[in-house]
C-alpha atoms as an extended CHARMM CRD file, in Angstrom:
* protein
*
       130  EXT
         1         1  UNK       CA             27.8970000000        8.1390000000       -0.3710000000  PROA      1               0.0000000000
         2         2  UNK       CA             27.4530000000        9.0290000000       -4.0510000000  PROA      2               0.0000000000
         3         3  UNK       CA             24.2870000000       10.8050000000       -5.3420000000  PROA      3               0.0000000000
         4         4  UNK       CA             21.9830000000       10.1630000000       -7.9070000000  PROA      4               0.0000000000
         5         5  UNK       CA             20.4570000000       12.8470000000       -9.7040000000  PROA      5               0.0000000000
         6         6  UNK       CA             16.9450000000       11.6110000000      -11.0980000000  PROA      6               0.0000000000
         7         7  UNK       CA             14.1760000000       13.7660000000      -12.4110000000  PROA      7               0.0000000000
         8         8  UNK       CA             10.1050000000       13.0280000000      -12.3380000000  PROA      8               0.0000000000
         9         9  UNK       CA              7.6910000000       14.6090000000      -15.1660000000  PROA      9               0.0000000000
        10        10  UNK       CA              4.4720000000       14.7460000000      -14.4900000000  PROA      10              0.0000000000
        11        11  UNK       CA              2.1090000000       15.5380000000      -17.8000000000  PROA      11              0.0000000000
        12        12  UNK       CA             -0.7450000000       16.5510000000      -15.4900000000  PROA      12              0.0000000000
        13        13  UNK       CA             -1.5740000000       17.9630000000      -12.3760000000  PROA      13              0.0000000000
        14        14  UNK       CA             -1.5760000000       16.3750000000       -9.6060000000  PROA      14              0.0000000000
        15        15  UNK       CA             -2.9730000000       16.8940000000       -6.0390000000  PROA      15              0.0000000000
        16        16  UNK       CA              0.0910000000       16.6470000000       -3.7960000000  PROA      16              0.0000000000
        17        17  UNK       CA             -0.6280000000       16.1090000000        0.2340000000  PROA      17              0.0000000000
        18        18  UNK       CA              1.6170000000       17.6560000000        2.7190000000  PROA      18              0.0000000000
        19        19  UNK       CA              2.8590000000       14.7700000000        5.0440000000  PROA      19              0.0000000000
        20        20  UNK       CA              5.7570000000       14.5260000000        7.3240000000  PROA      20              0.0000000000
        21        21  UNK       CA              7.8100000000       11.7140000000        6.3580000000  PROA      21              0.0000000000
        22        22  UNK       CA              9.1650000000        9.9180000000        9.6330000000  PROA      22              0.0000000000
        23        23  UNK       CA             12.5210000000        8.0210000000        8.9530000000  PROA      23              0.0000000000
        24        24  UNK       CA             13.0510000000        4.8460000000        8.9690000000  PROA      24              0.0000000000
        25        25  UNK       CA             15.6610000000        2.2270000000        9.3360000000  PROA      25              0.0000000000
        26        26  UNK       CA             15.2510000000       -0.5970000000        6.1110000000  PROA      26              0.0000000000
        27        27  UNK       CA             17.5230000000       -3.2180000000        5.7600000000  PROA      27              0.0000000000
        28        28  UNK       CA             18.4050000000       -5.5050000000        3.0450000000  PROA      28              0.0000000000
        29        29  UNK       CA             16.2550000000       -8.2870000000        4.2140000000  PROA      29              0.0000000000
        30        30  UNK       CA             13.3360000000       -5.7580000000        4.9410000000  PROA      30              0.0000000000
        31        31  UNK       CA              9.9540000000       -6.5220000000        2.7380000000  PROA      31              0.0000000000
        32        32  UNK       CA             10.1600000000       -4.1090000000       -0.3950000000  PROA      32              0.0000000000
        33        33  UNK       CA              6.8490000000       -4.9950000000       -1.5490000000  PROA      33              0.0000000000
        34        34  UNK       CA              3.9830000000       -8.1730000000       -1.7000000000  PROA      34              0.0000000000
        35        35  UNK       CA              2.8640000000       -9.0000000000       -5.1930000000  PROA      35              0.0000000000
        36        36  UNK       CA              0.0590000000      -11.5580000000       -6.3770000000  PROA      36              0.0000000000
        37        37  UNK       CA              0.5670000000      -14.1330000000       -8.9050000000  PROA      37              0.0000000000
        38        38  UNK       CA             -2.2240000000      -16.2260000000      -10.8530000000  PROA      38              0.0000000000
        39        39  UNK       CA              0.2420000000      -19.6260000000       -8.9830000000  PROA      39              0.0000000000
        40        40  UNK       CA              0.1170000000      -22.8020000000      -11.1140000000  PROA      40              0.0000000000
        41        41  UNK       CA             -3.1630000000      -23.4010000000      -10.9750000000  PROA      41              0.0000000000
        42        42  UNK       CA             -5.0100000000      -20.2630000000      -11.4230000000  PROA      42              0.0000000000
        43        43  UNK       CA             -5.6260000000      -19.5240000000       -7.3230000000  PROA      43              0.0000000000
        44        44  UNK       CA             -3.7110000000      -16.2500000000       -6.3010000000  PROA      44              0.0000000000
        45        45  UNK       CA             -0.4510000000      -16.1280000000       -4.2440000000  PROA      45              0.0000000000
        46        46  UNK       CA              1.0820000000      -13.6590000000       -2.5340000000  PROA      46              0.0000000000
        47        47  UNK       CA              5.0560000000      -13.1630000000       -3.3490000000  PROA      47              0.0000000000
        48        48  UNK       CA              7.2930000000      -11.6410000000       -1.0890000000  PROA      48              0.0000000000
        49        49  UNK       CA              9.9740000000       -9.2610000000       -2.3370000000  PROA      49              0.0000000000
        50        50  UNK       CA             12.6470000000       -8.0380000000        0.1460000000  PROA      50              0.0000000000
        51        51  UNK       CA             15.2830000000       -5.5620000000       -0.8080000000  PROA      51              0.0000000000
        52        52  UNK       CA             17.7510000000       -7.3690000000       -1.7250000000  PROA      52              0.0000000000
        53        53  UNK       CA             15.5530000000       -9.5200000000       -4.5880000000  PROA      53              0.0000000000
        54        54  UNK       CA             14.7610000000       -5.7400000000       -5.8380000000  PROA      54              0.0000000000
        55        55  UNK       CA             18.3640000000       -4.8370000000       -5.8180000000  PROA      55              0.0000000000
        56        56  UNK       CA             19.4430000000       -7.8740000000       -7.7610000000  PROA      56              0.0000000000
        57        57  UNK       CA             16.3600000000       -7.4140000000       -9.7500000000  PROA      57              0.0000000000
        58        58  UNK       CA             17.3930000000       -3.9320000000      -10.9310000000  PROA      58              0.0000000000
        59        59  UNK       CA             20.9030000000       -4.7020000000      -10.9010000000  PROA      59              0.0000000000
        60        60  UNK       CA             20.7590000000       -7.3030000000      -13.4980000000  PROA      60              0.0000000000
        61        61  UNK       CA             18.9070000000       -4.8340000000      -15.9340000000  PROA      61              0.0000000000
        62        62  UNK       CA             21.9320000000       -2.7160000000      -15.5090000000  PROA      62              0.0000000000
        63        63  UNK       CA             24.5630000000       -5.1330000000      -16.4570000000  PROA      63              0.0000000000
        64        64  UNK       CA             22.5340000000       -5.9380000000      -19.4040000000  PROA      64              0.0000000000
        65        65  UNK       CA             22.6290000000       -2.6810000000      -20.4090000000  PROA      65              0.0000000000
        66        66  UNK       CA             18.7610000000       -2.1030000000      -19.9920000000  PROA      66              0.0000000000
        67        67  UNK       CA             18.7470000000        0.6310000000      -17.9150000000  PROA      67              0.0000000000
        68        68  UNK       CA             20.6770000000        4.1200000000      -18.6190000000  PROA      68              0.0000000000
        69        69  UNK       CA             20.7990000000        7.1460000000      -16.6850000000  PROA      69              0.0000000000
        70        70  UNK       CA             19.4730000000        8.4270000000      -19.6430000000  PROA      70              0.0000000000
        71        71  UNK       CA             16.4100000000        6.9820000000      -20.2260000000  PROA      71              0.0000000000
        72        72  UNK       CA             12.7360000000        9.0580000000      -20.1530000000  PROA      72              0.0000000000
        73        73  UNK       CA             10.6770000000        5.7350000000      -19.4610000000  PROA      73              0.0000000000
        74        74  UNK       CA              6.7110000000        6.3880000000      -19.0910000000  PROA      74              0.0000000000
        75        75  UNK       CA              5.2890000000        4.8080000000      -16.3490000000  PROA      75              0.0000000000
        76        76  UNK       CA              2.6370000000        2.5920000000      -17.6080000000  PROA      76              0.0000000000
        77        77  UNK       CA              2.2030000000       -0.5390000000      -15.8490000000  PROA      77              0.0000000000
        78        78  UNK       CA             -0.1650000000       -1.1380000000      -13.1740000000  PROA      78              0.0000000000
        79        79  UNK       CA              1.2980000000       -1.6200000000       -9.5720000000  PROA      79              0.0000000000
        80        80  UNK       CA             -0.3520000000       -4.5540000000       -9.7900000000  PROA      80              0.0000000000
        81        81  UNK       CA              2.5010000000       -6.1270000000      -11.9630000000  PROA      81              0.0000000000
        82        82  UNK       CA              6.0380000000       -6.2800000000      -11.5280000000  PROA      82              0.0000000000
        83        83  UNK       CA              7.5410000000       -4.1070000000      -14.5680000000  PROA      83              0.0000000000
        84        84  UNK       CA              5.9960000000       -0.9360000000      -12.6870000000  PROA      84              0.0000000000
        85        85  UNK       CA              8.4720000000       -1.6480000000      -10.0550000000  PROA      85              0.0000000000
        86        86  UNK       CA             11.4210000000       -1.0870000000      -12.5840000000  PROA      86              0.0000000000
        87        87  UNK       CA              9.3920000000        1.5720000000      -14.5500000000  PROA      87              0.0000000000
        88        88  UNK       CA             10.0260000000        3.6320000000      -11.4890000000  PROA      88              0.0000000000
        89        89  UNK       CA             12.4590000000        2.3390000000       -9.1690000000  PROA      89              0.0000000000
        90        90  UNK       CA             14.9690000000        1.1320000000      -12.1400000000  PROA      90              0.0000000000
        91        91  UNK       CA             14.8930000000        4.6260000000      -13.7660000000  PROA      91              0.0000000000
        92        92  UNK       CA             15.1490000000        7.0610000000      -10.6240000000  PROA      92              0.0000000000
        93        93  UNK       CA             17.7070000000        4.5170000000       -9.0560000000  PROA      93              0.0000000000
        94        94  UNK       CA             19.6960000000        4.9780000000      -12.6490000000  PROA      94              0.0000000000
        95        95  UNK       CA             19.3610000000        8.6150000000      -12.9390000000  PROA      95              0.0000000000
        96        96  UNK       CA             16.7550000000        8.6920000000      -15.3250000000  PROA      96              0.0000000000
        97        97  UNK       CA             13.5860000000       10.3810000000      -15.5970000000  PROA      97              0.0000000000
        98        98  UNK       CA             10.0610000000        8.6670000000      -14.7430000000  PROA      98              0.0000000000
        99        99  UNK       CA              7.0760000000       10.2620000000      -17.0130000000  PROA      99              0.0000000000
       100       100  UNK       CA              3.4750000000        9.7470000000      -15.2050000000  PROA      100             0.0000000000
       101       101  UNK       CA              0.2400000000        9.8050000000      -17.0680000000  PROA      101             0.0000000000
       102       102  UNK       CA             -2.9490000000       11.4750000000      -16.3110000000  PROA      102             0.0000000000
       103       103  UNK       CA             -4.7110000000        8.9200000000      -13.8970000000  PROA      103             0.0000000000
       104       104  UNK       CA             -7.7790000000        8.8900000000      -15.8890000000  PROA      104             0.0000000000
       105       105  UNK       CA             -7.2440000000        6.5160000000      -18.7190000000  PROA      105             0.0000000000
       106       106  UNK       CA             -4.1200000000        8.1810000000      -19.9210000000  PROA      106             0.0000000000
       107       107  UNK       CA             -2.4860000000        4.6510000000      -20.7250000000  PROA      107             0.0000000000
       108       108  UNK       CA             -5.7840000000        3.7060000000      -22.8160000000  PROA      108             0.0000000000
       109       109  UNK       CA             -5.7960000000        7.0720000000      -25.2590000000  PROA      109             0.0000000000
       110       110  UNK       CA             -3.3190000000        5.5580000000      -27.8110000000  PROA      110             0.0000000000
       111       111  UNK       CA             -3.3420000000        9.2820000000      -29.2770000000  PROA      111             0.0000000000
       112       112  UNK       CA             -2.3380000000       11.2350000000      -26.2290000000  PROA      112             0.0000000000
       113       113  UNK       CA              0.1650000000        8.1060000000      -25.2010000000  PROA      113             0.0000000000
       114       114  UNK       CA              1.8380000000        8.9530000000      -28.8710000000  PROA      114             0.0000000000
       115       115  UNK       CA              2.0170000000       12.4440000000      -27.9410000000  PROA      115             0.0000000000
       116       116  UNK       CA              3.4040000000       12.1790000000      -24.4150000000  PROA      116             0.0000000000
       117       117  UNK       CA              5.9980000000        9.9320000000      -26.1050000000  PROA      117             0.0000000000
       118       118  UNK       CA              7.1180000000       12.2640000000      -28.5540000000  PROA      118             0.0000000000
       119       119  UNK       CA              6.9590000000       15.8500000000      -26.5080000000  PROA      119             0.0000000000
       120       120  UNK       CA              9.1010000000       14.2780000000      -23.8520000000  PROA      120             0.0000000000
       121       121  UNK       CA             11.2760000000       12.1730000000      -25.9120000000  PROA      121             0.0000000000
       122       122  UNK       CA             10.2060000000        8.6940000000      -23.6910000000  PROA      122             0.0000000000
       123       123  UNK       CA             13.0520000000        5.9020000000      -24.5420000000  PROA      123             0.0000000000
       124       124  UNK       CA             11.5330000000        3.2030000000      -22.3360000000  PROA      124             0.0000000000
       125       125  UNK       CA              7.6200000000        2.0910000000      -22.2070000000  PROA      125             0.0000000000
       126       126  UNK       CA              6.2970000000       -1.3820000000      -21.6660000000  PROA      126             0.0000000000
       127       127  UNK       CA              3.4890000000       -2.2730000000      -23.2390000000  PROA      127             0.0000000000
       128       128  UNK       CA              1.7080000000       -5.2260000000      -23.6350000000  PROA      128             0.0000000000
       129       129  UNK       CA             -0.7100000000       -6.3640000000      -26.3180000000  PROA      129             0.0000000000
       130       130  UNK       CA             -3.7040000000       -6.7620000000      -24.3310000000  PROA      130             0.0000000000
């Protein structure tokens, strides 16, 4: 088994909680995660994503050359939408290095965004123009 080295910035502090992590046995048909859609006509719908869809997912952002194990991508999206999936799981899975925001409105400040872009060199952020 090969290993990835990946690295996390954090810009803030953060409150970490000790836990013991129990392991676990996932397999590729396992449920990754749920996600909600608006559905066709506008009444919510819960989408299930096993592993393997997230594998192939991420996988195809590698062969297009989207990922790199050198990217610094900012973690922006909510985890309400699907791109914060590869925001962290894409970049840590690559090598790369995940950059969090401050949880209080640090993706709404436009001016600290800018800065946390340039003082940690970001080469991947998502943003939408909502």
């Amino acid at each position: 088994m090969t290993h990835t080295l990946c690295n996390l910035i954090i810009t803030d502090s953060f409150t970490i909680f000790n836990h013991i992590i129990k392991s676990i046995s996932v397999t590729f048909g396992n449920i990754a995660y749920i996600i909600f859609t608006s559905g066709a006509i506008g009444i919510p719908k819960a989408v299930i994503i096993s592993h393997s869809y997230l594998l192939l997912y991420l996988q195809s952002s590698v062969e297009v050359d989207a990922l790199r194990t050198t990217d610094r991508a900012i973690q922006l999206s909510s985890c309400t939408w699907d791109v914060h999936i590869y925001e962290i799981f894409g970049i840590l899975l690559m090598g790369g290095t995940v950059i969090l925001l401050r949880s209080e409105q640090g993706n709404r400040n436009m001016d600290y965004l800018s800065q946390v872009i340039e003082i940690h060199q970001a080469t991947y952020v998502c943003i939408v123009p909502t």
